[in-house]
Each structure stands twice: as structure tokens, then as C-alpha cells.
N, C-alpha and C positions, 0 to 999 in steps of 0.2 A: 147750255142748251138743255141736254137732260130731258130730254121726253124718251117716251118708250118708242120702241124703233119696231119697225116690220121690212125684212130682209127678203126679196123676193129670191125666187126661184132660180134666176138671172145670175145676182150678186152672189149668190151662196157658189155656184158654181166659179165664178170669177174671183171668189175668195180662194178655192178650193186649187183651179189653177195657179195663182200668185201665193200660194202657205199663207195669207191674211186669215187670223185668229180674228172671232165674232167680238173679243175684248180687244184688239188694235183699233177694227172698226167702231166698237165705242168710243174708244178715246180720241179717234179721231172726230166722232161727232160732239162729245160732251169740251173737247180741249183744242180744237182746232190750231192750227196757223195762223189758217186767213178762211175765209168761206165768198165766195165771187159766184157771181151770178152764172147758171147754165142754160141753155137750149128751154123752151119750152117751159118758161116757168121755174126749173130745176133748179138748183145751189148744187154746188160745189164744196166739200171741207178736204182740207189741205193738210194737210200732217207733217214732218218731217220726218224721216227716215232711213236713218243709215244712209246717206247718200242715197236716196231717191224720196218721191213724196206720194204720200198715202192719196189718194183722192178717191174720194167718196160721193157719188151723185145722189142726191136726193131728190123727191120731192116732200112738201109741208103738206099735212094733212090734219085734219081739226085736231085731234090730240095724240098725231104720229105721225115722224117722220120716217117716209115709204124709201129705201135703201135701190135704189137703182142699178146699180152697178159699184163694184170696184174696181180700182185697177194700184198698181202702182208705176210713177214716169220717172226718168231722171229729175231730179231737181232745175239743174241751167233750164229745161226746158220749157217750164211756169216759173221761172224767177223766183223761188222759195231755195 
């Protein structure tokens, strides 16, 4: 994927909660799992992680994609 990213205001803080380093959240977008459709347009990138999985909401935007949120879920609970 590899485009230049913009990390809102949002995500940064919801990184900040979860220790999500802005290079985990790379590599979750540049190396994904799997990427599934979200809400409104949005993608999904899925990560694996230590027993749970990175997700990363975005949206696409002409030449970046806008970082919506992160979180991270147990894995069983998206089948990753």
C-alpha cells in the first residue's frame, strides 16, 4: 500500500491509550493481514499481534490514506 498516511487527532490519542507505536500502525497499513470493508466508505487493516489484532480504520483519500482510529481486539473475535 505505502502511501503517506495522516493520523487524526482521534487515532493518535487511541494509539496513545492501546501503547500502538505510529511504526506498528505502518506496518499494519503497508503489510496487512487482511483489509475488509468498514462503515461509511472506511477499510479496515488487520494485523496480527501478539494474540490480539492491530485494526486500523481508514479512509482512502486522493493521495492519503486518513487514519481514523485504532484499536486493538482479541483475534477469535475477527477470525484473524
Amino acid at each position: 500500500m505505502s502511501m503517506d498516511l495522516r493520523i487524526t487527532k482521534h487515532a493518535k490519542e487511541r494509539m496513545e491509550k492501546y501503547g500502538i507505536s505510529e511504526s506498528l500502525v505502518r506496518d499494519a497499513m503497508d503489510d496487512p493481514d487482511s483489509i475488509v470493508e468498514g462503515h461509511s466508505g472506511r477499510k479496515i487493516s488487520q494485523k496480527k499481534l501478539n494474540g490480539y489484532v492491530l485494526r486500523v480504520i481508514f479512509k482512502e483519500e486522493k493521495d492519503i490514506n486518513v487514519i481514523v482510529t485504532v484499536y486493538k481486539a482479541r483475534s477469535e473475535r475477527y477470525g484473524i
